[in-house]
C-alpha positions as CSV (number, residue, x, y, z in Angstrom):
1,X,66.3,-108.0,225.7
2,X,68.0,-109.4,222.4
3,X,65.3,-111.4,220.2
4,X,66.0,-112.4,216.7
5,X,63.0,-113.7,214.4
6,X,63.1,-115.4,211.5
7,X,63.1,-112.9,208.1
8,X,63.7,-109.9,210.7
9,X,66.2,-108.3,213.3
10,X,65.9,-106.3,216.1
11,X,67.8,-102.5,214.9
12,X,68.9,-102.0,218.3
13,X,71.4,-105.3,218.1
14,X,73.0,-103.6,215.2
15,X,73.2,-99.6,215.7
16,X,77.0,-99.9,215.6
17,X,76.4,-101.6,212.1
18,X,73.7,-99.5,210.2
19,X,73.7,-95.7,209.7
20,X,69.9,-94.3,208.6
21,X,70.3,-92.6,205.2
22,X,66.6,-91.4,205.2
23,X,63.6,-91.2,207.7
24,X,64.4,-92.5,211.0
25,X,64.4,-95.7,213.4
26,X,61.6,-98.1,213.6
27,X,60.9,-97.1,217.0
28,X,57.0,-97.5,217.1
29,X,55.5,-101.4,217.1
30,X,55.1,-102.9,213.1
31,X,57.2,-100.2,212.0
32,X,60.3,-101.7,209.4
33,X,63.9,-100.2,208.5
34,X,64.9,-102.1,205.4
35,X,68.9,-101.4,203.4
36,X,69.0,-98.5,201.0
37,X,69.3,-100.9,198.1
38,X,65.2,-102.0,198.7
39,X,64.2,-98.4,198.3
40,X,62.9,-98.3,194.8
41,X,60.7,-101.5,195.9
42,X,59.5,-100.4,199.1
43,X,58.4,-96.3,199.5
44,X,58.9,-94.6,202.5
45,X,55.9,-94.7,204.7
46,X,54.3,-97.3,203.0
47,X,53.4,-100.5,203.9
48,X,55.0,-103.9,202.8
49,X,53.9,-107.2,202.2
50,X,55.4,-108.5,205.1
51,X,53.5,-109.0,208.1
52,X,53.9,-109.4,211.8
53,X,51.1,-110.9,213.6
54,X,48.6,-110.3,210.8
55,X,49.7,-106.6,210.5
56,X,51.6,-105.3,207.4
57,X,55.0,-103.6,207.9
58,X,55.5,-99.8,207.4
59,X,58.5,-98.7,206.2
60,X,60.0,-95.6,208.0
61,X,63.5,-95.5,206.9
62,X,66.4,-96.9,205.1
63,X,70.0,-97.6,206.4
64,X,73.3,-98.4,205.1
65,X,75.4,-101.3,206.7
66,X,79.1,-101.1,207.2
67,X,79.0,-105.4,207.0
68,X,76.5,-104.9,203.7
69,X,73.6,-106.3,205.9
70,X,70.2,-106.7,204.1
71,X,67.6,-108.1,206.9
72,X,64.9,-106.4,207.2
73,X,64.8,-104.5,211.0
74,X,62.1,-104.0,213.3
75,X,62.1,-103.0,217.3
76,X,62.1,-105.3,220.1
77,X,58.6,-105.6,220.5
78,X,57.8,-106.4,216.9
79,X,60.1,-109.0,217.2
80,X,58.5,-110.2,220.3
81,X,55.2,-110.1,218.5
82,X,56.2,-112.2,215.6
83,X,58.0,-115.2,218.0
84,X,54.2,-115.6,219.2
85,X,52.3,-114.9,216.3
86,X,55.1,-117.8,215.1
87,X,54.1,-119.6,217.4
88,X,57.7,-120.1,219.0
89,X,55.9,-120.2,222.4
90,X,56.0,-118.0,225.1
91,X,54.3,-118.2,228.6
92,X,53.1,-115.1,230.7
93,X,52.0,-115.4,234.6
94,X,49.9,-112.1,235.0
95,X,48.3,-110.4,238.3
96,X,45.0,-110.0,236.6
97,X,44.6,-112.9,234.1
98,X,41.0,-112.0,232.9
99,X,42.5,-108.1,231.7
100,X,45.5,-109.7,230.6
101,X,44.2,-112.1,227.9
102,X,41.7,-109.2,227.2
103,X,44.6,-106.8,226.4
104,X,46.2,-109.1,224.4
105,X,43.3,-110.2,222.4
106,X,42.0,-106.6,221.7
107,X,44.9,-104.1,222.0
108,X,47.4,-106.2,220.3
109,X,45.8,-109.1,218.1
110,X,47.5,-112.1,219.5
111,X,46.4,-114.9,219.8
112,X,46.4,-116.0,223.2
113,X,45.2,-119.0,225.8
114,X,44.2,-119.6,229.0
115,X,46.5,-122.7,229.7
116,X,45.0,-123.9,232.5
117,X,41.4,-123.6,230.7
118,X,42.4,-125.6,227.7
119,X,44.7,-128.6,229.8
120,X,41.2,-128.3,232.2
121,X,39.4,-129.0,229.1
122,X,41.5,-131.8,227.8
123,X,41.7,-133.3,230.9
124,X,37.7,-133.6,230.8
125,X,37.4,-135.0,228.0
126,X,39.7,-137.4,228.1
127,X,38.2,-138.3,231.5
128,X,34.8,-138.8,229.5
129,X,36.6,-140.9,227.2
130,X,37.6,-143.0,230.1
131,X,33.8,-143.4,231.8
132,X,32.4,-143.9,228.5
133,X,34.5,-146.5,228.0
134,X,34.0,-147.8,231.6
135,X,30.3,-147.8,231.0
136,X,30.2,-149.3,228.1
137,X,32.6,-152.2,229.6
138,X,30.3,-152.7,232.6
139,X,27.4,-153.1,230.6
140,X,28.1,-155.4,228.7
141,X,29.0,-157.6,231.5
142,X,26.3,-156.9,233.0
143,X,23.9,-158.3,230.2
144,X,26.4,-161.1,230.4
145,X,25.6,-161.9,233.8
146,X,21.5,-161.2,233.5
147,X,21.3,-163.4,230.4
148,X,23.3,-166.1,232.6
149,X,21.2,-166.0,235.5
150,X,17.9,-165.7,232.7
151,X,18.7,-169.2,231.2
152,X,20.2,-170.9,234.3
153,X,16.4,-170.1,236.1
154,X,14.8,-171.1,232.8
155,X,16.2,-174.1,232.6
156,X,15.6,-174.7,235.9
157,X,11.9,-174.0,235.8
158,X,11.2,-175.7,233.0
159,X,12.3,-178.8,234.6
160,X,10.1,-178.5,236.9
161,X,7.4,-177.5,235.1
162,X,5.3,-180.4,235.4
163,X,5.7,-179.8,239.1
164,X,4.5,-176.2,238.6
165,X,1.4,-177.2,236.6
166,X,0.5,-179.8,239.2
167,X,0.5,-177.0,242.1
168,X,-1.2,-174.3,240.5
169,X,-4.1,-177.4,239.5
170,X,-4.5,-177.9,242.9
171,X,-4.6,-174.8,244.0
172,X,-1.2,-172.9,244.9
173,X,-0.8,-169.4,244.4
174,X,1.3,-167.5,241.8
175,X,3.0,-165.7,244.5
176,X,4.3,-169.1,246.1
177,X,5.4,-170.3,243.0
178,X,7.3,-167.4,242.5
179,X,8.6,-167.3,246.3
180,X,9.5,-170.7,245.4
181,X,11.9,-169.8,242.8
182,X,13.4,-166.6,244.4
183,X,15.4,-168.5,247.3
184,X,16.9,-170.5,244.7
185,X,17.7,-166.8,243.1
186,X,18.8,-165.8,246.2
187,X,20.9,-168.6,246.8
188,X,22.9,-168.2,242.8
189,X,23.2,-165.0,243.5
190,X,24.8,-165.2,246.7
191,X,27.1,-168.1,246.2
192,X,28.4,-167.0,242.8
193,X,27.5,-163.0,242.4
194,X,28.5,-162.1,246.2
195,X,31.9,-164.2,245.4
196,X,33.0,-161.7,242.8
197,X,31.6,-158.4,244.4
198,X,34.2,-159.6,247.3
199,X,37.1,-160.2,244.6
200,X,36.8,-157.2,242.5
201,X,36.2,-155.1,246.6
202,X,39.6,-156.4,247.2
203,X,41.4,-156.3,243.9
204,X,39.9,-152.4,244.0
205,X,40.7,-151.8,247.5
206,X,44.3,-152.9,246.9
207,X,44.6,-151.3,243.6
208,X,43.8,-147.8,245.3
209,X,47.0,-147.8,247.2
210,X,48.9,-147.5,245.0
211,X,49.3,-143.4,243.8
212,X,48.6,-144.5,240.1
213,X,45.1,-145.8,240.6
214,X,44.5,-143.7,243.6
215,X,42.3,-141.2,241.8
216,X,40.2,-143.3,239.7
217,X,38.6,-146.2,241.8
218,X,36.8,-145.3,244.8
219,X,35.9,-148.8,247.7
220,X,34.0,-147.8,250.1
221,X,31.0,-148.7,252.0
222,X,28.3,-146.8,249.9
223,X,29.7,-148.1,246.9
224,X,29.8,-151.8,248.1
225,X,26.5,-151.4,249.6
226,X,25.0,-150.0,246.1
227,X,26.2,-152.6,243.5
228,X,24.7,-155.7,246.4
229,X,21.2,-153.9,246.2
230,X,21.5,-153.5,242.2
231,X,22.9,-157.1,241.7
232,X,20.3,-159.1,243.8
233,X,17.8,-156.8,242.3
234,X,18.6,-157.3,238.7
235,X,18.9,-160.7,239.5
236,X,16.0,-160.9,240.7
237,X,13.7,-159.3,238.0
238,X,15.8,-161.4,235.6
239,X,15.6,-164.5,236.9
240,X,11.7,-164.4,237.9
241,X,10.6,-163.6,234.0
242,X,10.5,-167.3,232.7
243,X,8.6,-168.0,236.1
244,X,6.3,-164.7,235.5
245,X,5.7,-165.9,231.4
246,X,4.6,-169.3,232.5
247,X,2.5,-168.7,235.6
248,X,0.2,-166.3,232.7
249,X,-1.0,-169.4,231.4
250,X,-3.7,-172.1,233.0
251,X,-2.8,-175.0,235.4
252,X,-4.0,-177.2,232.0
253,X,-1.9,-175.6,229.3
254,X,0.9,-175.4,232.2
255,X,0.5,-179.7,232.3
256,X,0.4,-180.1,228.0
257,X,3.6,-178.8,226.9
258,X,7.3,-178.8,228.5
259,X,8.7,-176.4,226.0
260,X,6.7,-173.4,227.3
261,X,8.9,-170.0,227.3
């Protein structure tokens, strides 16, 4: 396998080329060749300041070249070892994955990853990002909609609040009242809320045939089923608190003032 490397070379492309003058061929991993001119900088069986993966270069020989070659010369698995220290990119399909990124790590020093743990990771967050985003979204259209259906029921309660006062002076129940104004409730919530639960059902339904959208909307009946029960009963709670506030007071401060919240 021929592999060049930026700053280094690979002896074995070149043995026709270079002749060793002294010591021998970098045979063993980290181990450096360099041209007989460097040898009063760089001592036999020394190291260098060059490094491969974090790991300093030895020096184990010096060669002529016939083409007056100066690069620095290292075997093929040095050279191997600096294209992913260098991050050139290189991607391995082991047997045993766990004792592969192990050896790696420990034997050899590189630095390695699991590339289906880090796109698995990615792929979670960003699919956070997308339901914290959704949640955020639907609640604030769902405080919309409860503030909506608050001041609708306000205002209509308080004009009828003389006709409130008048029933609880002669003798009507809170409960009444209140059953009173939960049809009417009922009914907004049905007529306008129900509407859009069937738009966005079908808008959905549609949208998750088609294989972009597939994965991230789910229809179904559970689903449907759910956001009715929460609707009418947010609706509900909302829409009964200006009725609940008023019905604490007496039928006689009920009957003096039309401004009560």
């Amino acid at each position: 396998m021929n592999i060049k490397a930026t700053g280094l070379a690979d002896y074995n492309l070149y043995l026709d080329d270079i002749t060793i003058t002294k010591g021998r061929l970098p045979v063993n991993d980290y181990e450096v060749i360099v041209n007989k001119s460097k040898q009063y900088q760089m001592k036999l069986n020394k190291t260098i300041d060059e490094t491969v993966n974090g790991v300093k270069l030895k020096v184990v020989g010096y060669y002529d070249s016939k083409t007056d070659k100066q690069t620095d010369m290292v075997n093929t698995n040095t050279i191997k070892y600096n294209d992913i220290y260098r991050k050139y990119g290189m991607m391995v399909y082991p047997k045993d994955k766990a004792k592969a990124l192990e050896t790696l790590r420990n034997d050899y020093k590189i630095n390695v990853q699991d590339k289906y743990e880090v796109d698995k990771k990615e792929y979670i967050k960003e699919q956070k990002e997308v339901i914290r985003s959704g949640i955020v979204f639907s609640v604030v259209i769902l405080a919309i909609s409860l503030i909506e259906i608050y001041l609708i029921e306000r205002s209509s309660f308080l004009s009828r609040i003389k006709e409130v006062g008048i029933l609880r002076a002669i003798g009507m129940k809170k409960m009444d009242i209140c059953t009173m104004f939960l049809g009417e409730i009922l009914a907004i919530t049905t007529i306008i809320s129900m509407s859009g639960v069937a738009l966005m059902t079908y808008v959905l339904a549609t949208l998750t045939k088609a294989p972009e959208f597939a994965g991230l909307y789910t229809v179904n009946l559970q689903t449907i089923g759910t956001s009715i029960i929460l609707i009418y009963a947010f609706n509900i709670v909302v829409g009964l608190l200006p009725v609940f506030n008023v019905l604490r007071k007496a039928p006689a401060q009920i009957l003096a003032r039309h401004d009560i919240e």
